[in-house]
DRENMIRO-989212 format. One line per 2 residues: number of its first residue (from 1); for each residue x, y, z of C-alpha. Coordinates in nm, 4 decimals. Layout:
NUM) X,Y,Z ~ ...
END
This chain:
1) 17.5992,-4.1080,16.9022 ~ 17.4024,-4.3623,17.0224
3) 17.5892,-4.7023,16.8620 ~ 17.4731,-5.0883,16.9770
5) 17.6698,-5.3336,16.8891 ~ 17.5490,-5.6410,16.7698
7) 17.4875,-5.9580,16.9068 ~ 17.6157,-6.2931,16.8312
9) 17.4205,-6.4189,16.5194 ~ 17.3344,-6.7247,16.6064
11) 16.9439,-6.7210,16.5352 ~ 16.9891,-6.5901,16.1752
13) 16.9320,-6.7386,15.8776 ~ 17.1656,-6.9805,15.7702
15) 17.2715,-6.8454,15.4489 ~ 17.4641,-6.5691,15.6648
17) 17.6019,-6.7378,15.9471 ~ 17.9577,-6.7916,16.0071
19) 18.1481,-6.8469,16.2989 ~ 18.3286,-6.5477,16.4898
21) 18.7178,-6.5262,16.4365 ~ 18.8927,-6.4477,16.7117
23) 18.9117,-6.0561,16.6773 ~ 18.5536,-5.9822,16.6281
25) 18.4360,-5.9442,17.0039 ~ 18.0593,-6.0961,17.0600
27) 17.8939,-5.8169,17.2582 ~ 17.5014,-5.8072,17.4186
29) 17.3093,-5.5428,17.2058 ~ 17.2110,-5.3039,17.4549
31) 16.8407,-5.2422,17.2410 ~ 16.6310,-5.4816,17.0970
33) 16.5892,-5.5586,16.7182 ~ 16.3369,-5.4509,16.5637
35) 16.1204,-5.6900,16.3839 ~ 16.2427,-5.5385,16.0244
37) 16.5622,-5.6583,16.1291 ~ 16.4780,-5.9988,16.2553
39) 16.3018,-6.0722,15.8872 ~ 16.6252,-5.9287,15.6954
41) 16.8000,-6.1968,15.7912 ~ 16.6155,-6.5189,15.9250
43) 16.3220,-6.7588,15.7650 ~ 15.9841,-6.6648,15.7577
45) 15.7848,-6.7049,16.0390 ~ 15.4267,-6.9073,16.0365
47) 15.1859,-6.6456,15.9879 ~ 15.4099,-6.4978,15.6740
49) 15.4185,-6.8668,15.5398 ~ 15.0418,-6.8476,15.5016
51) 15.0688,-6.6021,15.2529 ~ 15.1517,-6.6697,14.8895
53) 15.5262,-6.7115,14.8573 ~ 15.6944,-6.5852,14.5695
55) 15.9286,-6.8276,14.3102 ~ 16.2599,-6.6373,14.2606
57) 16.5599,-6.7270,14.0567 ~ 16.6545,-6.7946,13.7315
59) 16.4788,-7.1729,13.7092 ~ 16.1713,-7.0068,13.7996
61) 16.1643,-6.6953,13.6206 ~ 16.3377,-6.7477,13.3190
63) 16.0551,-6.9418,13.1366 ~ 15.8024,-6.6477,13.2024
65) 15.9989,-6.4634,12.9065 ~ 16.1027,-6.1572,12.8447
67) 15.9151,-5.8380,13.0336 ~ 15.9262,-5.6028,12.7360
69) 15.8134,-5.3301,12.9430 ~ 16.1423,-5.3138,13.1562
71) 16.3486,-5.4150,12.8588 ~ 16.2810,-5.1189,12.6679
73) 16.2764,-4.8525,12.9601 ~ 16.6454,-5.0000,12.9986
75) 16.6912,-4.9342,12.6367 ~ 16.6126,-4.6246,12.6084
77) 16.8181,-4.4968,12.9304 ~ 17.1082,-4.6241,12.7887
79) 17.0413,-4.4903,12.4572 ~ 16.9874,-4.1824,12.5936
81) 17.2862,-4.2152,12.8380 ~ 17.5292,-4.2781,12.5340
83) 17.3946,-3.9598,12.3722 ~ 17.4590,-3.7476,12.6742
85) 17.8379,-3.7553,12.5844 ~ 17.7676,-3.5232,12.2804
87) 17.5955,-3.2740,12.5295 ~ 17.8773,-3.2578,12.7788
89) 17.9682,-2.9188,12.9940 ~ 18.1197,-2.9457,13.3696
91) 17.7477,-2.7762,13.4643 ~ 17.6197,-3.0998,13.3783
93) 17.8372,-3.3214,13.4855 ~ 17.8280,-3.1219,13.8619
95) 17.4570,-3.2019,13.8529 ~ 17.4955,-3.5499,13.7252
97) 17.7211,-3.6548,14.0165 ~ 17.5036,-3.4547,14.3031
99) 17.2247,-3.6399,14.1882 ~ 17.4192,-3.9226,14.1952
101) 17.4818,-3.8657,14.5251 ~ 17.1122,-3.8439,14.6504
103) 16.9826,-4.1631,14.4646 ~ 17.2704,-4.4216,14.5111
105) 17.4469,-4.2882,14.8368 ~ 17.1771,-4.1674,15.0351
107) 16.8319,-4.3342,14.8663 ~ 16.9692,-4.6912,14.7885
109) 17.2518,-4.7265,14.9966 ~ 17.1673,-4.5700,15.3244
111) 16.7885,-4.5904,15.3075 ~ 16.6924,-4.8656,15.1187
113) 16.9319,-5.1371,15.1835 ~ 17.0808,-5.0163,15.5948
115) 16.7656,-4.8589,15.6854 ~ 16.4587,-5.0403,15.5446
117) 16.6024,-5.3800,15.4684 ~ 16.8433,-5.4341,15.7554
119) 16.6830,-5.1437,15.9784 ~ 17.0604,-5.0740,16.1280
121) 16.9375,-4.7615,16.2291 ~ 16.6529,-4.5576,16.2973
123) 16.5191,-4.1752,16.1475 ~ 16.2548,-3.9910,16.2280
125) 15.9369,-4.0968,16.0056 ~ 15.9669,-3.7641,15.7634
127) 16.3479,-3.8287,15.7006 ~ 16.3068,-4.1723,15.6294
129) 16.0084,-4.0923,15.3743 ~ 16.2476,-3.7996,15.2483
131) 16.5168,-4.0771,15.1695 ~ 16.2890,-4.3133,15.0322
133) 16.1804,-4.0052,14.7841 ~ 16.5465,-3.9949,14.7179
135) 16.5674,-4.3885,14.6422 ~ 16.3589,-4.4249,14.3869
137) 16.5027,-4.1615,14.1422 ~ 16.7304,-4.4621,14.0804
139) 16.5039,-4.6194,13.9133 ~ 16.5147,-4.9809,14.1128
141) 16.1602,-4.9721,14.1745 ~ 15.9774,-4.8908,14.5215
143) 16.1040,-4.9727,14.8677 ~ 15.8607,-5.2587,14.8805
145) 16.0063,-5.4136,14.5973 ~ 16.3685,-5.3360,14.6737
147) 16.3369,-5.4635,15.0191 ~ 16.1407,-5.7203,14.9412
149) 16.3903,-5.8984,14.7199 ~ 16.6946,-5.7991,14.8772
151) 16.5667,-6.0053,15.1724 ~ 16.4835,-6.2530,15.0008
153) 16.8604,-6.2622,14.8583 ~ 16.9881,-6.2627,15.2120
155) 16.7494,-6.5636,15.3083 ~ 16.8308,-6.8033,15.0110
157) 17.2011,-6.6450,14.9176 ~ 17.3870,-6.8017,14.6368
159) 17.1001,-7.0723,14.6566 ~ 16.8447,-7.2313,14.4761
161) 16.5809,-6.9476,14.4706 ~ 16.8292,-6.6482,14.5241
163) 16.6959,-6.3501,14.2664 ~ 17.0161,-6.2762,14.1752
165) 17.3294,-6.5217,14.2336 ~ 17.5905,-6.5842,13.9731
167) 17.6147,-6.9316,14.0205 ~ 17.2859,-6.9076,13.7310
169) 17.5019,-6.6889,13.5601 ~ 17.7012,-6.3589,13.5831
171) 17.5109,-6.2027,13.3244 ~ 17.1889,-6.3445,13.4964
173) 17.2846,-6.2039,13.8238 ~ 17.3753,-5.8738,13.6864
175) 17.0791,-5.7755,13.5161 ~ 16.8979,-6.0703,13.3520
177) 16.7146,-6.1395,13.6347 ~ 16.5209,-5.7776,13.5959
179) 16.4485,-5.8671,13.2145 ~ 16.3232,-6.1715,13.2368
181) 16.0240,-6.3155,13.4276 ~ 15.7011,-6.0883,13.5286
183) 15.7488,-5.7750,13.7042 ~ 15.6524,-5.7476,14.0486
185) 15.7480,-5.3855,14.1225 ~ 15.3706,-5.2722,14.2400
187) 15.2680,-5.6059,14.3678 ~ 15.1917,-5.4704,14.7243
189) 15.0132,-5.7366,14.8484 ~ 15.2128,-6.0170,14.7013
191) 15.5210,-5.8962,14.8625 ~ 15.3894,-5.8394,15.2142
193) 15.5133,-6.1688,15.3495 ~ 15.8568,-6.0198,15.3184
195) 15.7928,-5.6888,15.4133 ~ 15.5223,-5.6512,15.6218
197) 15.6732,-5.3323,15.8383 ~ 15.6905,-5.1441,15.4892
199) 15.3148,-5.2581,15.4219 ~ 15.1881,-5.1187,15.7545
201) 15.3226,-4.7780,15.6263 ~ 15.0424,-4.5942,15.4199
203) 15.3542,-4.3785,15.2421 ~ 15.5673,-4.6650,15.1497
205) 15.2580,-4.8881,14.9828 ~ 15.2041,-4.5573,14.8098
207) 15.5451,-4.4820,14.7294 ~ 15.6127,-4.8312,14.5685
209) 15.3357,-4.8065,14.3483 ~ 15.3657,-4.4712,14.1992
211) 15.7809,-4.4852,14.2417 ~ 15.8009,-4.3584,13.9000
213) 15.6881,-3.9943,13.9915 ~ 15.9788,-3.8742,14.1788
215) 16.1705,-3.9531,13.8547 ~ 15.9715,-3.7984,13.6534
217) 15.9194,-3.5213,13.8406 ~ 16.3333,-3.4397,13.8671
219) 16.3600,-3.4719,13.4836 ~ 16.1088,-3.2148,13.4011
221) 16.2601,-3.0387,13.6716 ~ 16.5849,-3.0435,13.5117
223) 16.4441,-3.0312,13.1609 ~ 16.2785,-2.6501,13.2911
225) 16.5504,-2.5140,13.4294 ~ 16.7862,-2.5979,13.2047
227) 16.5657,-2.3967,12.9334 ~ 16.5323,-2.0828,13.1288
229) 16.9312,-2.1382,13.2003 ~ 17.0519,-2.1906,12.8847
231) 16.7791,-2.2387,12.6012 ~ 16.6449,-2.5920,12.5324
233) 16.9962,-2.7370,12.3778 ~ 17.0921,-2.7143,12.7807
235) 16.7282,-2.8181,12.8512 ~ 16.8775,-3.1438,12.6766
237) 17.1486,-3.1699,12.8074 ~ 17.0501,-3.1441,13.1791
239) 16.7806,-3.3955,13.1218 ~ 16.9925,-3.6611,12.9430
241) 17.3348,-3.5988,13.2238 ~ 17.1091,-3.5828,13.5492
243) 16.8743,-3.8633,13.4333 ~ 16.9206,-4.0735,13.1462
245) 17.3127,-4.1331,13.2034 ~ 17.3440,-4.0658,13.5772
247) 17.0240,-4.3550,13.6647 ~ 17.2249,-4.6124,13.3964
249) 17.5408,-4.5658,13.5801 ~ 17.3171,-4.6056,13.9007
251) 17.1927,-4.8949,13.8020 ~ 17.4735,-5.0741,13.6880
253) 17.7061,-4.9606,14.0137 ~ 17.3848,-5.2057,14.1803
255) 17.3981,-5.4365,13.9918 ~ 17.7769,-5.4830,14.0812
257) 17.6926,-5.5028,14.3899 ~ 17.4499,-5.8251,14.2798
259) 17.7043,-5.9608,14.0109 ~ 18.0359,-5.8843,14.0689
261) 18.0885,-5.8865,14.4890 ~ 17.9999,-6.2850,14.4459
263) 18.2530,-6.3485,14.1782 ~ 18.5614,-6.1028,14.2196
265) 18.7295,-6.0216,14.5790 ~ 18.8155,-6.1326,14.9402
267) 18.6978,-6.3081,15.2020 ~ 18.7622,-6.1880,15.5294
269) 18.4755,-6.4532,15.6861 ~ 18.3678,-6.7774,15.5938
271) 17.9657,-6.7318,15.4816 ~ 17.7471,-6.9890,15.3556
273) 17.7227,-6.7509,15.0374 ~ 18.0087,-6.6563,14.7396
275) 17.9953,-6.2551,14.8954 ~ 18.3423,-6.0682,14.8693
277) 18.4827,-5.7799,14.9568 ~ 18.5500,-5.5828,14.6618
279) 18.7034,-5.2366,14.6710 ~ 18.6363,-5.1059,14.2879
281) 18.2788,-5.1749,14.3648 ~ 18.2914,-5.0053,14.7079
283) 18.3795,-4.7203,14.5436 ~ 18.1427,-4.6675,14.2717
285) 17.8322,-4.8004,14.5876 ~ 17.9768,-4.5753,14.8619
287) 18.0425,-4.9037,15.0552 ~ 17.8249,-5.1246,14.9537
289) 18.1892,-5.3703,14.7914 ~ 18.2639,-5.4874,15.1576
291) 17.9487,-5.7367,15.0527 ~ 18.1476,-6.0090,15.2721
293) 18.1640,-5.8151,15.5523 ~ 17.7924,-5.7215,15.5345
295) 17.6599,-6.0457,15.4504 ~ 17.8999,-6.1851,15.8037
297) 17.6646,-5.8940,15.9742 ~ 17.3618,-5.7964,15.7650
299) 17.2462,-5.5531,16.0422 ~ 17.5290,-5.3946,16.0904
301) 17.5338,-5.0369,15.9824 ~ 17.8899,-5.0008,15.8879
303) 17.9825,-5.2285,15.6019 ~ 18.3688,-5.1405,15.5948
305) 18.5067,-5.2756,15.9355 ~ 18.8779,-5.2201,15.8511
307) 19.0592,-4.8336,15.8042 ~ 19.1102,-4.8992,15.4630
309) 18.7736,-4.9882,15.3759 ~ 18.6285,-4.6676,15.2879
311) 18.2265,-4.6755,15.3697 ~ 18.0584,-4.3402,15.2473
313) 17.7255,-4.4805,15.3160 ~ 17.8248,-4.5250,15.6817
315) 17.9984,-4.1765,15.7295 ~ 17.6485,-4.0467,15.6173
317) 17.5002,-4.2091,15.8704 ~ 17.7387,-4.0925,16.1467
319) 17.6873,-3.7281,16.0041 ~ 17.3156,-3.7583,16.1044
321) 17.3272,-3.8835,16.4048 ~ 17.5495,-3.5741,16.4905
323) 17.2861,-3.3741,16.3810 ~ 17.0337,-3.5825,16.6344
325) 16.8765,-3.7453,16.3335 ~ 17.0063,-4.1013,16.3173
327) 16.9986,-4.3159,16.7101 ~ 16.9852,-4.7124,16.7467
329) 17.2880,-4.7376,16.4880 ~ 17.3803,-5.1318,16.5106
331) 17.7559,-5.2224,16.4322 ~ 17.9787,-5.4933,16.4789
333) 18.2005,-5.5207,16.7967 ~ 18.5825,-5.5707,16.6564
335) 18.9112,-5.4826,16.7989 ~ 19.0574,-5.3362,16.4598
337) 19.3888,-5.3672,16.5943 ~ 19.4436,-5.7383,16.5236
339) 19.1200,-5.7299,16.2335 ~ 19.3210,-5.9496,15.9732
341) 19.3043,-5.8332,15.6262 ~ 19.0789,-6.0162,15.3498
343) 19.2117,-6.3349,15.2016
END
């Protein structure tokens, strides 16, 4: 397995810099970063500044009002997620949590945020399209989006113009921030100044524009063969367990991620950010709690650096590259025998 460590950070943006303790051992990458990586984590450079720049944050979105049009979507997935629990049978459960599986672990977690955002590894073109696929039956909107905004967090963390911090409130940070203010989800062109190695992808401007189709597509999917398996009372079912309650729980386990990880937990490094490592949250994200560790090294592929900090996300990521199908994977240098524990 082909695994580079990562250099010192010392040309990175602010908002993510912190001095090396003692055990984490600075090392030369042995490739290059790509430029994906570069823009997940340091300002914009001059030709992106040209573009229009987007206004983020709760002083400049709030006063846009309410986007009805995402309000009620999330209404009605959590109405129809609390009525799943009158159509409950282990069939649908197993299919709830596979499809779980696909959209958080592998679509958000190890394609969206390591791969596209961060790029802490590579893929071969069709995988990484596959995985996209499999992000956006979460239901957070295309990769352009989701990238988009999650560097923009990374840039301006727990700062004035961070999307999502809780220092504007942890209800703000957890999902206010998608209700209120216009939506931007298929704004292509606005977004390019953040992401303009997703833009030069034909699939990806494609995919964020039409990201609703994959999720459509799975629930009449599950909707059909639920009839032919069981009549439509399992048609039902299927649809409201492997959609309607499965993407609410998805979104929420982000959203943790966004709310929770800079309010509750430990700090093994000092960042210029709230992040913290939080282990309930790791476990419902696949990894994604050790938010301290990450935001100490955003391009690092492996998020949990200690034994104890179980990282799903990254053991997919090691299972592909035994299979040839993940190379360049990025982590940090540490001598885990003396890696103090969180404070």
């Amino acid at each position: 397995m082909d695994v580079s460590p990562l250099p010192r950070i010392r040309d990175r943006m602010p908002s993510v810099l912190t001095t090396p303790p003692p055990q984490v051992v600075a090392a030369r990458s042995t490739l290059p970063n790509p430029p994906a990586a570069e823009l997940a984590s340091r300002p914009l450079s001059a030709s992106s500044s040209a573009q229009p720049e987007i206004h983020l944050g709760r002083a400049a979105t709030a006063g846009q009002g309410v986007n009805w049009l995402t309000l009620s979507v999330l209404i009605a997935f959590h109405l129809g997620a609390l009525a799943a629990f009158f159509f409950f049978t282990w069939q649908r459960l197993a299919a709830m949590l596979a499809l779980y599986v696909v959209a958080i672990n592998v679509g958000i977690g190890m394609c969206y945020h390591r791969l596209l955002t961060h790029r802490g590894y590579q893929v071969p073109k069709w995988l990484e399209y596959s995985m996209t696929v499999c992000a956006t039956l979460a239901l957070e909107g295309g990769p352009i989006f989701w990238v988009s905004t999650h560097r923009v967090h990374h840039q301006k963390s727990d700062h004035e113009g961070d999307p999502h911090t809780p220092r504007e409130g942890g209800w703000w940070a957890h999902m206010g921030w998608m209700i209120l203010g216009k939506s931007l989800h298929a704004q292509t062109l606005l977004l390019n100044r953040y992401v303009p190695d997703l833009n030069r992808a034909r699939f990806h401007v494609w995919i964020s524009k039409y990201h609703w189709i994959p999720l459509a597509a799975s629930g009449g999917a599950l909707f059909g063969l639920g009839w032919l398996a069981g009549g439509p009372g399992n048609a039902v079912g299927m649809l409201l367990w492997g959609v309607f309650l499965r993407v609410t729980l998805g979104l929420h386990a982000t959203w943790l991620v966004n709310s929770a990880t800079h309010i509750w937990g430990s700090r093994r490094f000092q960042t210029r950010d709230n992040s913290r490592n939080n282990w309930w949250v790791a476990l419902v994200t696949g990894g994604e709690g050790w938010h301290n560790n990450h935001h100490a090294h955003p391009v690092s592929a492996r998020h949990g650096l200690a034994w104890y900090e179980v990282d799903v996300n990254y053991w997919g990521i090691w299972l592909l590259s035994k299979f040839g199908l993940a190379s360049k994977i990025k982590t940090v240098a540490i001598d885990t025998g003396i890696l103090r524990p969180s404070d």
